[in-house]
mmCIF file as gemmi writes it, N, C-alpha and C atoms, coordinates in Angstrom:
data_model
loop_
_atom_site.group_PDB
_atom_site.id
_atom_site.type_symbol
_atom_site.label_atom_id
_atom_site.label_alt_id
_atom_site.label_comp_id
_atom_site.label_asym_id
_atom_site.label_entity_id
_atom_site.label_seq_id
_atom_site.pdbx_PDB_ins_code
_atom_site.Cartn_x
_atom_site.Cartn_y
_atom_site.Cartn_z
_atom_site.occupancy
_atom_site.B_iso_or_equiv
_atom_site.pdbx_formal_charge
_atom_site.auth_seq_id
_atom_site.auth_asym_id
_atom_site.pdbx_PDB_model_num
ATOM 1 N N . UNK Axp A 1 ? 175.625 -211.42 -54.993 1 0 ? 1 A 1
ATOM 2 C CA . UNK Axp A 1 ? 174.278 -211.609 -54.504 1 0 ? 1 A 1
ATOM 3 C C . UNK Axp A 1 ? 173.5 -212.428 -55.539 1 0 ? 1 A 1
ATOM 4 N N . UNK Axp A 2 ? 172.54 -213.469 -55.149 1 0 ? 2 A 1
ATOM 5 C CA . UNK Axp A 2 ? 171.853 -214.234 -56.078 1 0 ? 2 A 1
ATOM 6 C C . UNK Axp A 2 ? 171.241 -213.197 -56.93 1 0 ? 2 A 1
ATOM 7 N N . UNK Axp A 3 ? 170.628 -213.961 -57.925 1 0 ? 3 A 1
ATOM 8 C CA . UNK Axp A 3 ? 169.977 -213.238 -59.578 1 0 ? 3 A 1
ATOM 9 C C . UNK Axp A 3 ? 168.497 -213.924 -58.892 1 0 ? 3 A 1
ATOM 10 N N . UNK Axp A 4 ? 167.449 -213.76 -59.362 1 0 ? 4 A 1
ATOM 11 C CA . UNK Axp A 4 ? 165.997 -214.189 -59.53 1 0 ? 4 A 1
ATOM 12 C C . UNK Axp A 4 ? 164.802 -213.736 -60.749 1 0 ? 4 A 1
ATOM 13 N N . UNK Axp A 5 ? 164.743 -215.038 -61.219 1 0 ? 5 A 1
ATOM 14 C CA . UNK Axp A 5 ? 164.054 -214.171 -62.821 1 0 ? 5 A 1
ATOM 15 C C . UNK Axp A 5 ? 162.302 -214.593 -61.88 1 0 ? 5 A 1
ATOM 16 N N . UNK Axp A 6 ? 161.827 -213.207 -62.658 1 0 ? 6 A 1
ATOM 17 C CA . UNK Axp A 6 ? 160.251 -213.421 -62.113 1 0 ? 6 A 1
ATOM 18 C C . UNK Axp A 6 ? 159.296 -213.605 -63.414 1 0 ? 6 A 1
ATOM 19 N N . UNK Axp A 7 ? 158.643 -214.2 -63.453 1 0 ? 7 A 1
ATOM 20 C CA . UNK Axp A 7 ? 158.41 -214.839 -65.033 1 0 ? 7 A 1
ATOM 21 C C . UNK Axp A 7 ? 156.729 -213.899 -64.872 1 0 ? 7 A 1
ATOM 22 N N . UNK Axp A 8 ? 155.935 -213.05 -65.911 1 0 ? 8 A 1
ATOM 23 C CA . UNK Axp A 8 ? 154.726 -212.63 -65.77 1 0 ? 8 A 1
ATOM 24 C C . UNK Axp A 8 ? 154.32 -212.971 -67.205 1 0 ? 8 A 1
ATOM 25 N N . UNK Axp A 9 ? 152.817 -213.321 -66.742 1 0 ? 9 A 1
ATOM 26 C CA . UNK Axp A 9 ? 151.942 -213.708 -68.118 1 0 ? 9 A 1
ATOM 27 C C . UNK Axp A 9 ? 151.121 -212.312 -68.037 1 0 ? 9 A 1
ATOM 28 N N . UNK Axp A 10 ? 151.189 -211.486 -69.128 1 0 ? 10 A 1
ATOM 29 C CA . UNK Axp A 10 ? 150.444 -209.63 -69.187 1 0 ? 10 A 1
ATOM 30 C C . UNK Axp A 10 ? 149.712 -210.422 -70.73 1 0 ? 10 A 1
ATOM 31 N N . UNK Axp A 11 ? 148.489 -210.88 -70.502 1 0 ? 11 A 1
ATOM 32 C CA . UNK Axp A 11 ? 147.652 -210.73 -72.084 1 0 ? 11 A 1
ATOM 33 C C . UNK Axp A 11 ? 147.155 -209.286 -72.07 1 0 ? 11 A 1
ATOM 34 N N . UNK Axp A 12 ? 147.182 -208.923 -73.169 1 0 ? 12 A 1
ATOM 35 C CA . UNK Axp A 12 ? 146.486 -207.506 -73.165 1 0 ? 12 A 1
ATOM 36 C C . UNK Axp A 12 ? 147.386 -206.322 -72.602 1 0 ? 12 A 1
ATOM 37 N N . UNK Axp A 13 ? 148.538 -206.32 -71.938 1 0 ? 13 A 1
ATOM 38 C CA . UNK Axp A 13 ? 149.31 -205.276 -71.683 1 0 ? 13 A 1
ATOM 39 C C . UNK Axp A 13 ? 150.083 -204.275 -72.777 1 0 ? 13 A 1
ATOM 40 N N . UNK Axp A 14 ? 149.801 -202.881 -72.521 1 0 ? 14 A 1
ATOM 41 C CA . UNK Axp A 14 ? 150.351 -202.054 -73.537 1 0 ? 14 A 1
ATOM 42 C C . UNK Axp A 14 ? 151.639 -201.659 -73.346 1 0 ? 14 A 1
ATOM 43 N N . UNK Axp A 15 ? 152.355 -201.161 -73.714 1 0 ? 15 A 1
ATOM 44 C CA . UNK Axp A 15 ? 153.78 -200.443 -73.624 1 0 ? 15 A 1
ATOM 45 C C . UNK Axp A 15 ? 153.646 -199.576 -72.822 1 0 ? 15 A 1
ATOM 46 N N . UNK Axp A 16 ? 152.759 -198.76 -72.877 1 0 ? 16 A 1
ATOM 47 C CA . UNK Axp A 16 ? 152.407 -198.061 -71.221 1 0 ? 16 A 1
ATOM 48 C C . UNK Axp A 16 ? 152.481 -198.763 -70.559 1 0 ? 16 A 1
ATOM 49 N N . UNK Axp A 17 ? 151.536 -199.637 -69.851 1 0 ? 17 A 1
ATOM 50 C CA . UNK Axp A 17 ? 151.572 -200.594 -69.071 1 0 ? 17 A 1
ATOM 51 C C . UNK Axp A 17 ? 152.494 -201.514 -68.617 1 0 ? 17 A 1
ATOM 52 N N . UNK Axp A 18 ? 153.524 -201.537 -69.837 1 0 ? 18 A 1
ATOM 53 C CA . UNK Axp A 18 ? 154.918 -202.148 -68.898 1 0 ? 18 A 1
ATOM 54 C C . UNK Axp A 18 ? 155.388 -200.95 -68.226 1 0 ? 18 A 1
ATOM 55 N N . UNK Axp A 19 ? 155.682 -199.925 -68.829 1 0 ? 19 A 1
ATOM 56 C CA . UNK Axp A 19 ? 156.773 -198.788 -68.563 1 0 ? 19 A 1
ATOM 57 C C . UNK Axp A 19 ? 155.857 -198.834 -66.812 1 0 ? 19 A 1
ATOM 58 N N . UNK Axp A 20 ? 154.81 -198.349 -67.012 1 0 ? 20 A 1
ATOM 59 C CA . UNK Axp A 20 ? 153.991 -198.572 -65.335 1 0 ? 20 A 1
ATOM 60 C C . UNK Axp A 20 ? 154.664 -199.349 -64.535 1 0 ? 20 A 1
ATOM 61 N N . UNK Axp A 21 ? 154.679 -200.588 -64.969 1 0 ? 21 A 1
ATOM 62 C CA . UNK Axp A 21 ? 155.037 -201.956 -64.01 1 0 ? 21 A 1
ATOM 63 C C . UNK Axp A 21 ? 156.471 -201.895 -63.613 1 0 ? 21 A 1
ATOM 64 N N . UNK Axp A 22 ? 157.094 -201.66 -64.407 1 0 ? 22 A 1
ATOM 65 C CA . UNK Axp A 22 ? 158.803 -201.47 -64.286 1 0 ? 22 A 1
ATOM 66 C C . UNK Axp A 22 ? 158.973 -200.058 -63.751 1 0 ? 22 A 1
ATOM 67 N N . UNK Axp A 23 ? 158.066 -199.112 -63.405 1 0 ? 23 A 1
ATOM 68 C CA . UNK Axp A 23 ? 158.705 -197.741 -62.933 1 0 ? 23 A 1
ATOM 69 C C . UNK Axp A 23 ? 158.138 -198.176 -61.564 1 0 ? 23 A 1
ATOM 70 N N . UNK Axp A 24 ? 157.213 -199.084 -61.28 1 0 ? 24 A 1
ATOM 71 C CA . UNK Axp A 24 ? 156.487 -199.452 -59.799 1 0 ? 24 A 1
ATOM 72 C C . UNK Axp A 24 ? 157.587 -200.236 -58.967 1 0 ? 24 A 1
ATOM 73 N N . UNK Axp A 25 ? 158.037 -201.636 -60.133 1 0 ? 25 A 1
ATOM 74 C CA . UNK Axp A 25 ? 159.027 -202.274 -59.44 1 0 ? 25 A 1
ATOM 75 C C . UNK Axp A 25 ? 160.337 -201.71 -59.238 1 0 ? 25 A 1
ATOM 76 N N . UNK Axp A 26 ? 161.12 -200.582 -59.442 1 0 ? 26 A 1
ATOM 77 C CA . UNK Axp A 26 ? 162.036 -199.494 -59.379 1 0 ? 26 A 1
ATOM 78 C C . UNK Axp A 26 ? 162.046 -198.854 -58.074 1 0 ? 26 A 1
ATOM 79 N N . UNK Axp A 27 ? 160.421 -198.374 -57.654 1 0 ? 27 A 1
ATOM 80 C CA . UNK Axp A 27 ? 160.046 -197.618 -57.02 1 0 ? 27 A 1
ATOM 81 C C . UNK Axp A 27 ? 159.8 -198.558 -55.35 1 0 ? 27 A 1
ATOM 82 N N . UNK Axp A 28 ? 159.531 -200.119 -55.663 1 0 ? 28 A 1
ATOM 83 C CA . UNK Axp A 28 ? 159.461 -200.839 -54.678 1 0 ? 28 A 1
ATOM 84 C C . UNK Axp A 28 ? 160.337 -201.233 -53.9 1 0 ? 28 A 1
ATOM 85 N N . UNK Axp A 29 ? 161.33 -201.575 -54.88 1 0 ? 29 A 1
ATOM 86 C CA . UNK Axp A 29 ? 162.548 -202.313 -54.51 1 0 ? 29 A 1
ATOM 87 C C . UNK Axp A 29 ? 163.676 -200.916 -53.773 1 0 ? 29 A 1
ATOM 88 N N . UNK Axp A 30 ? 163.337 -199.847 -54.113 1 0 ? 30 A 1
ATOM 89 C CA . UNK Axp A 30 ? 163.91 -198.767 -53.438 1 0 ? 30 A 1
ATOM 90 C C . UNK Axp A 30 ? 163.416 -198.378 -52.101 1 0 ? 30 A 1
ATOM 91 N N . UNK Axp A 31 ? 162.118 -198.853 -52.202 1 0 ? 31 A 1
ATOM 92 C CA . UNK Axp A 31 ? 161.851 -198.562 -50.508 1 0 ? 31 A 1
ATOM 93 C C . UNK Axp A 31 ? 162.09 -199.856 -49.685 1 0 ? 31 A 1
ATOM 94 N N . UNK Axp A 32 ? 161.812 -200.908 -50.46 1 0 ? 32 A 1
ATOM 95 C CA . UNK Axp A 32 ? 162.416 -202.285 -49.353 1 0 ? 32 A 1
ATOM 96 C C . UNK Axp A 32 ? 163.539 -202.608 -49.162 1 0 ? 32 A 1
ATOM 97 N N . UNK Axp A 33 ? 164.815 -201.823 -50.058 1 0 ? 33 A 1
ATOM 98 C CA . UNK Axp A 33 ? 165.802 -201.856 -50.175 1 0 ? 33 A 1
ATOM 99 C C . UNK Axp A 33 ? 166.482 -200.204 -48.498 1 0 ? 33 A 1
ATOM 100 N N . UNK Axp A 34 ? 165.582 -199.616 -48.409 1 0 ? 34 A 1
ATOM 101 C CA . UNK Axp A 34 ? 165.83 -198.614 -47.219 1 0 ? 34 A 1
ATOM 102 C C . UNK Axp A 34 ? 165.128 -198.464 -45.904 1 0 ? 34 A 1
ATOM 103 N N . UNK Axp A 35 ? 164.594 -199.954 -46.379 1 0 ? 35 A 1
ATOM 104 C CA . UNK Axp A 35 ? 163.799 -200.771 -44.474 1 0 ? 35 A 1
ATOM 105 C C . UNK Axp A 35 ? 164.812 -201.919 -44.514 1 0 ? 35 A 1
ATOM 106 N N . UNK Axp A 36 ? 166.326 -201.827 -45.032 1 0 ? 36 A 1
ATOM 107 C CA . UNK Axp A 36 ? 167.142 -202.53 -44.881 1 0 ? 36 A 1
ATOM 108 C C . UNK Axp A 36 ? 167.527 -204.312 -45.336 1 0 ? 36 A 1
ATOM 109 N N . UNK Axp A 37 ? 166.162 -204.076 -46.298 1 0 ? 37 A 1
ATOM 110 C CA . UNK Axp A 37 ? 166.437 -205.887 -47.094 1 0 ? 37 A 1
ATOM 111 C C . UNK Axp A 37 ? 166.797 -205.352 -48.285 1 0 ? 37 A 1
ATOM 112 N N . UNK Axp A 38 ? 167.882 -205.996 -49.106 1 0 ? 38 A 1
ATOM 113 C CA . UNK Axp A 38 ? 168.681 -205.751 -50.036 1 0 ? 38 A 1
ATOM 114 C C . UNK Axp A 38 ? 168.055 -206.779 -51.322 1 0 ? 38 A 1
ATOM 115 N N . UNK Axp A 39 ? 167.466 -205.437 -51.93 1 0 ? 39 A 1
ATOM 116 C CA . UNK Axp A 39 ? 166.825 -206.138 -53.176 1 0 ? 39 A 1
ATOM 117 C C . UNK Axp A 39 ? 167.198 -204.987 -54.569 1 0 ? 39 A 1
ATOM 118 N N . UNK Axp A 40 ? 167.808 -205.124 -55.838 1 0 ? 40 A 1
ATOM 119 C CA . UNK Axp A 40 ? 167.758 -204.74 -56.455 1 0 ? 40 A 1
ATOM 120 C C . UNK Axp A 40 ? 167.275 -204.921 -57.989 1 0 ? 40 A 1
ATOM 121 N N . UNK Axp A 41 ? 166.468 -204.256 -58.667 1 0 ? 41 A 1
ATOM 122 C CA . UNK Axp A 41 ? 165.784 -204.573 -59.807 1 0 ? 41 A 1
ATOM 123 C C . UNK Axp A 41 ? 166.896 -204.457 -61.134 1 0 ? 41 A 1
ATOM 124 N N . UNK Axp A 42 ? 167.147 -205.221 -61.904 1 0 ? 42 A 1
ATOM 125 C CA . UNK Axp A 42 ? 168.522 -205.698 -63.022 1 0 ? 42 A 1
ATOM 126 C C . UNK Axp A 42 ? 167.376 -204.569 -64.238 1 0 ? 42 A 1
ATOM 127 N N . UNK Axp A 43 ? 167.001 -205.95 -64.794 1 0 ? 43 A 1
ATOM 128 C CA . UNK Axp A 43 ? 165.793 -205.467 -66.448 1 0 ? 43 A 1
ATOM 129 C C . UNK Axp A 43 ? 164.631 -206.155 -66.439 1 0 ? 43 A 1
ATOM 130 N N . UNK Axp A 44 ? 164.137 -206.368 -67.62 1 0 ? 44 A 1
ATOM 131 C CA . UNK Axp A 44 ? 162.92 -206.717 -67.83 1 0 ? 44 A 1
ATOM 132 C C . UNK Axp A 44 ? 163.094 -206.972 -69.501 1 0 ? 44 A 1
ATOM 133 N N . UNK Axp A 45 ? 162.824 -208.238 -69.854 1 0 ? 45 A 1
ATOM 134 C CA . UNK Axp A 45 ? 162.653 -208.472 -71.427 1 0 ? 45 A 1
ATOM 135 C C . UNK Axp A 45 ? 161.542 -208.89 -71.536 1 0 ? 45 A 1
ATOM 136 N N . UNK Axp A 46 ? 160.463 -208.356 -72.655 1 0 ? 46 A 1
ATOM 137 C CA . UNK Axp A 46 ? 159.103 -208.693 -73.051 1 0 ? 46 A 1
ATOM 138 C C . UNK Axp A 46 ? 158.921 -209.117 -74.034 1 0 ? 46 A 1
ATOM 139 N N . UNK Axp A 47 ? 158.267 -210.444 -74.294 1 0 ? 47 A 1
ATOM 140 C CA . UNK Axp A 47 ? 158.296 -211.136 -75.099 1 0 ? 47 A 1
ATOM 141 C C . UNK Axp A 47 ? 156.43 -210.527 -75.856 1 0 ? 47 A 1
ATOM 142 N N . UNK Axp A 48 ? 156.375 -210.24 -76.462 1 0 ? 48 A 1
ATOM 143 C CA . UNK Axp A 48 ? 154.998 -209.763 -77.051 1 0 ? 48 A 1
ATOM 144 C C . UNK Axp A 48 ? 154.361 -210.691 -77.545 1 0 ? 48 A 1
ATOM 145 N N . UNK Axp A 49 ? 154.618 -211.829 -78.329 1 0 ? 49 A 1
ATOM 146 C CA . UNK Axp A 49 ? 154.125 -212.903 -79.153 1 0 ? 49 A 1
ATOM 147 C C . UNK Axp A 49 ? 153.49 -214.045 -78.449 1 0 ? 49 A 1
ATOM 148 N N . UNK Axp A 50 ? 154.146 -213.847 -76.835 1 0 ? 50 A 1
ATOM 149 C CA . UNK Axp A 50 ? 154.021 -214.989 -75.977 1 0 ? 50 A 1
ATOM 150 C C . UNK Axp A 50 ? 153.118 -214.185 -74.764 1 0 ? 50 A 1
ATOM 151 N N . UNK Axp A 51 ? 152.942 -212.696 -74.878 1 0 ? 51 A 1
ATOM 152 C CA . UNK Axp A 51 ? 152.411 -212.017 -73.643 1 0 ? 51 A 1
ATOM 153 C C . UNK Axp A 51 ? 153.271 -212.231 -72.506 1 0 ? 51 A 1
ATOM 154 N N . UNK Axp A 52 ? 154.603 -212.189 -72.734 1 0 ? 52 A 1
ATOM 155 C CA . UNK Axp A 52 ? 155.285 -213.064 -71.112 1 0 ? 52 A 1
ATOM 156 C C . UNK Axp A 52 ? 156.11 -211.712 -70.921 1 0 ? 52 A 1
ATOM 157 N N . UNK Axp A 53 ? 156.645 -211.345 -69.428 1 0 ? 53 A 1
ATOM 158 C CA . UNK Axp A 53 ? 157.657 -210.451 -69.404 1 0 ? 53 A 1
ATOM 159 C C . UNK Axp A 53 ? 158.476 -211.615 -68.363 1 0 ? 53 A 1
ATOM 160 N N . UNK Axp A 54 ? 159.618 -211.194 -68.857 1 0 ? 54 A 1
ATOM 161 C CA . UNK Axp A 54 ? 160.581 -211.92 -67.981 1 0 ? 54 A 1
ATOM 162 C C . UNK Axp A 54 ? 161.507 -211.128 -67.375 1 0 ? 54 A 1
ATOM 163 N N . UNK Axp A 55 ? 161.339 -210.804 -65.647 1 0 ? 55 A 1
ATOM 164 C CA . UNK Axp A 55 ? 161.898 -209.478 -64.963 1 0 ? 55 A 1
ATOM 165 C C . UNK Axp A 55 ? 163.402 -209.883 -64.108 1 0 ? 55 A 1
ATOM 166 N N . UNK Axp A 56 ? 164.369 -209.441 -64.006 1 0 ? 56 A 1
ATOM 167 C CA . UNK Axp A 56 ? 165.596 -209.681 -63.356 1 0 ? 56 A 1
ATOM 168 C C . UNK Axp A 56 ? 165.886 -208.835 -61.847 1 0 ? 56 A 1
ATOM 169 N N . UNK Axp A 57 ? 166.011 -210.003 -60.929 1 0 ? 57 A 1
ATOM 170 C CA . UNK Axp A 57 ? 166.362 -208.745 -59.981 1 0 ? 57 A 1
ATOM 171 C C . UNK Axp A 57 ? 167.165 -209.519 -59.428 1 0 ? 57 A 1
ATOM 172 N N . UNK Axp A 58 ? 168.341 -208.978 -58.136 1 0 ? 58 A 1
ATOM 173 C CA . UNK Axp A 58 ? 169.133 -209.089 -57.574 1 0 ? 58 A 1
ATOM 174 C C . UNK Axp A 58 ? 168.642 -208.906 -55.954 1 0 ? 58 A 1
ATOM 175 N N . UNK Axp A 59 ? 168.853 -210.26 -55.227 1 0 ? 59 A 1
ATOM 176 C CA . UNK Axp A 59 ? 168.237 -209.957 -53.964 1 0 ? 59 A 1
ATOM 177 C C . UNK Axp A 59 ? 168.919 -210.91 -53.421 1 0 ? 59 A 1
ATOM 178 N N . UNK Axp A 60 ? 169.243 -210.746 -51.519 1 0 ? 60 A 1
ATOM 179 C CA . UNK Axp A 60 ? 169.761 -211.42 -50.49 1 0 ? 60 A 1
ATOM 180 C C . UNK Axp A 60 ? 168.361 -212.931 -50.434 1 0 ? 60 A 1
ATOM 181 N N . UNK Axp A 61 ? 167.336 -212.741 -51.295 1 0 ? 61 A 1
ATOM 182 C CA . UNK Axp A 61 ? 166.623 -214.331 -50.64 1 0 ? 61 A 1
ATOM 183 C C . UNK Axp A 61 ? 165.578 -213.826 -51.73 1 0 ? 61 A 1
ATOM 184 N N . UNK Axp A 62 ? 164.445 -214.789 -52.322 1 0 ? 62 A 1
ATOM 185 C CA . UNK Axp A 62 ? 163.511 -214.682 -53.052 1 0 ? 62 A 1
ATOM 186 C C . UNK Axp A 62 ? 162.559 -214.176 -52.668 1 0 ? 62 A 1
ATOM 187 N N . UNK Axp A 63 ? 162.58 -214.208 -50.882 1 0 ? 63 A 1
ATOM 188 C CA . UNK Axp A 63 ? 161.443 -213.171 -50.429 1 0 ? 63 A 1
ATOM 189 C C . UNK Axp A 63 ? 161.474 -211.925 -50.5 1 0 ? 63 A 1
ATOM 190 N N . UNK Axp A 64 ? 162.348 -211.327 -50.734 1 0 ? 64 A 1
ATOM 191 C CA . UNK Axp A 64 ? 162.281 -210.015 -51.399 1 0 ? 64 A 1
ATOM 192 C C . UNK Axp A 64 ? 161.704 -209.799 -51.993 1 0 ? 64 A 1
ATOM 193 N N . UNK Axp A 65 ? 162.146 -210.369 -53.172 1 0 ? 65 A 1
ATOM 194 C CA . UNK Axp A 65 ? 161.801 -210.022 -54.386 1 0 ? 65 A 1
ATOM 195 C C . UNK Axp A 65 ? 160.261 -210.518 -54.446 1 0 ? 65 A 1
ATOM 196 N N . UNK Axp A 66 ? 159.599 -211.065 -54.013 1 0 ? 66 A 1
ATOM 197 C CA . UNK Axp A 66 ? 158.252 -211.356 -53.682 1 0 ? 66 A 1
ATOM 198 C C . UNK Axp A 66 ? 157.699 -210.411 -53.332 1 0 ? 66 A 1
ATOM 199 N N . UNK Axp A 67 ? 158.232 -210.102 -51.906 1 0 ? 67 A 1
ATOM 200 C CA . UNK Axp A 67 ? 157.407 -208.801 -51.654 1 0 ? 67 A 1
ATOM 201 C C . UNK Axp A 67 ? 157.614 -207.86 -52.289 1 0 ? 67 A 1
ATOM 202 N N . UNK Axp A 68 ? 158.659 -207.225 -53.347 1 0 ? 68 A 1
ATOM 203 C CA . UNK Axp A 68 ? 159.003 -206.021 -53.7 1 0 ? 68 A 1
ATOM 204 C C . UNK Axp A 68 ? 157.49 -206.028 -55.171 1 0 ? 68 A 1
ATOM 205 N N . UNK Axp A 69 ? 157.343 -207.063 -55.074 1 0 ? 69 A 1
ATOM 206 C CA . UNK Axp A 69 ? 156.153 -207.368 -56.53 1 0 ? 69 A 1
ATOM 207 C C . UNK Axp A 69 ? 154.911 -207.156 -56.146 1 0 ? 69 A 1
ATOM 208 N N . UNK Axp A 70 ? 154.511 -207.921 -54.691 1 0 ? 70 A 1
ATOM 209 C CA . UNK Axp A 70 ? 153.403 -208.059 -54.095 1 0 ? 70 A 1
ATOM 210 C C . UNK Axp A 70 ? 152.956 -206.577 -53.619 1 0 ? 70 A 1
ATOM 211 N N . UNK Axp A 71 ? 154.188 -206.038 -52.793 1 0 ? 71 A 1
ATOM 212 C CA . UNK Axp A 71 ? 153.846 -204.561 -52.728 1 0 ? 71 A 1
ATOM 213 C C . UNK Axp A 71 ? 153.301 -203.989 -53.62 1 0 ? 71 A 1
ATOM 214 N N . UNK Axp A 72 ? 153.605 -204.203 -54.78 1 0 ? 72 A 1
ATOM 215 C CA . UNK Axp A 72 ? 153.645 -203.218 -56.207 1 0 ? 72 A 1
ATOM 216 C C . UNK Axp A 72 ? 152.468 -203.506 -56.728 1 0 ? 72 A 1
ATOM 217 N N . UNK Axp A 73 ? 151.453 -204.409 -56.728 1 0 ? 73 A 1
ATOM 218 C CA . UNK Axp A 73 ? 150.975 -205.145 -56.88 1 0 ? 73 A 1
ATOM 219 C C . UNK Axp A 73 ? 150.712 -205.547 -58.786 1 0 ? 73 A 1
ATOM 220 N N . UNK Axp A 74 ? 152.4 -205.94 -58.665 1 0 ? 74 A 1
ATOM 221 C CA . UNK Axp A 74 ? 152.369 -206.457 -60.175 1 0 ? 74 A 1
ATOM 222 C C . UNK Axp A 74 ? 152.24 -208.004 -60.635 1 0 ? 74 A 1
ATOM 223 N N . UNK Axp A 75 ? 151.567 -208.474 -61.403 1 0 ? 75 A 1
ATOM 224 C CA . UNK Axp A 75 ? 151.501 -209.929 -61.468 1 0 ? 75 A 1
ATOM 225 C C . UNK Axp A 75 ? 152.502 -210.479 -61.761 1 0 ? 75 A 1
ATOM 226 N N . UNK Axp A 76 ? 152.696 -211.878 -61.303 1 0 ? 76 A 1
ATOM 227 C CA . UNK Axp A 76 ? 153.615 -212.768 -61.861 1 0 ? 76 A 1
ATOM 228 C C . UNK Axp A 76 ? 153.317 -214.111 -61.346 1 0 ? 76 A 1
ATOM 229 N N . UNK Axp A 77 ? 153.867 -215.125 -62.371 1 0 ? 77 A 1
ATOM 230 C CA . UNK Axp A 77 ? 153.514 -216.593 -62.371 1 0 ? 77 A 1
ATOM 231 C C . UNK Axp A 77 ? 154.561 -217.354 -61.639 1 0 ? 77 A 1
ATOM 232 N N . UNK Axp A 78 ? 155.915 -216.932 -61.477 1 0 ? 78 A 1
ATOM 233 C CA . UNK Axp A 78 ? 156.906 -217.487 -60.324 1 0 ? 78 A 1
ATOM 234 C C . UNK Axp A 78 ? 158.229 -216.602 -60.456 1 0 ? 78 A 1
ATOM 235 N N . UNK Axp A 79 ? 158.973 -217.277 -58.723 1 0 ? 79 A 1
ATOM 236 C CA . UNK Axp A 79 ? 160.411 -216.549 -58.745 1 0 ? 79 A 1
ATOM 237 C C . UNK Axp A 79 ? 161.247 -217.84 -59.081 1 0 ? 79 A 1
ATOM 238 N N . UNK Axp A 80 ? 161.92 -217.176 -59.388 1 0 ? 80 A 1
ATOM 239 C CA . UNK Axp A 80 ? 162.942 -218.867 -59.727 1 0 ? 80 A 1
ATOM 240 C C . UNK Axp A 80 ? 164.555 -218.432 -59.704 1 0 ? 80 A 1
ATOM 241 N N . UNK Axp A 81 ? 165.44 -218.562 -59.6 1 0 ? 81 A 1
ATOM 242 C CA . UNK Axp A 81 ? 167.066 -218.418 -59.438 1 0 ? 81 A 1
ATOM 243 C C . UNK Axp A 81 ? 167.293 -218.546 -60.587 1 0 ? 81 A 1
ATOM 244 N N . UNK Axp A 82 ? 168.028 -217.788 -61.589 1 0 ? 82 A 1
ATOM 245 C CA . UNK Axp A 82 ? 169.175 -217.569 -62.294 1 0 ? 82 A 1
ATOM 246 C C . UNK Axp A 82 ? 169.987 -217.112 -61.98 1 0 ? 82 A 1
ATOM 247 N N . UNK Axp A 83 ? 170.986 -217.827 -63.505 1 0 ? 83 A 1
ATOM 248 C CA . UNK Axp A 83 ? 172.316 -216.89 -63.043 1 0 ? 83 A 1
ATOM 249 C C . UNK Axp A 83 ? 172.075 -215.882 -65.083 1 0 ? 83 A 1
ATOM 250 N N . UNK Axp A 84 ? 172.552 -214.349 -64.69 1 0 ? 84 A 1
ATOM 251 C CA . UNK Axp A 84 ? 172.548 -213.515 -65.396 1 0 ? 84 A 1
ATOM 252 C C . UNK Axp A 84 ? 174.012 -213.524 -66.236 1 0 ? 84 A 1
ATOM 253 N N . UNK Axp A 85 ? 173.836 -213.831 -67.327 1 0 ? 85 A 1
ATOM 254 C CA . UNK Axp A 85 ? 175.531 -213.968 -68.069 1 0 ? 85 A 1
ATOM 255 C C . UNK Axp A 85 ? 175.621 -212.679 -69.236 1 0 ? 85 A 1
ATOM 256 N N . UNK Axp A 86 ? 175.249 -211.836 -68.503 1 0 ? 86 A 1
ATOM 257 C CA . UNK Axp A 86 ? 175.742 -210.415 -69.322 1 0 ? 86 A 1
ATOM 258 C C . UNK Axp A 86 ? 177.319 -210.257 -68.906 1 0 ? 86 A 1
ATOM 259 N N . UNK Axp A 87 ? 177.971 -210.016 -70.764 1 0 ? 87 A 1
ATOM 260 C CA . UNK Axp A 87 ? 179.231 -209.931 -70.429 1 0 ? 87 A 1
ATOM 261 C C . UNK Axp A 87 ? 179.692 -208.264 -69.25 1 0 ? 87 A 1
């Protein structure tokens, strides 16, 4: 199944505030994932210096993963296709 990195600019976000965002997008992608569109959430690496989080998910089309964000209503600046090269 394709990869999709979702790129977010968080100025001012705390470590709470990710753990929030990533337990929301967990929580999204599990219910859009059991109205039968196949979306799954990978990780999330946060870059602190740059305010950027850069989120991984696994989905049948990018609209998923759109809505699984939009639902959530977590910010982000775009979806874009990768490929994930964890050994």
């Amino acid at each position: 199944m394709p990869v999709y990195m979702v790129e977010r600019d968080l100025p001012g976000i705390t470590m709470e505030g990710l753990a929030a965002a990533q337990k929301k997008a967990i929580q999204m992608v599990k219910e859009i994932s059991a109205e039968g569109r196949q979306v799954r959430y990978i990780r999330s690496t946060f870059l602190p210096g740059e305010n950027k989080c850069m989120c991984l998910f696994e989905a049948a089309n990018p609209q998923h993963v759109r809505e699984a964000n939009e639902r959530g209503q977590i910010p982000f600046t775009r979806i874009v296709p990768a490929e994930d090269l964890t050994p």
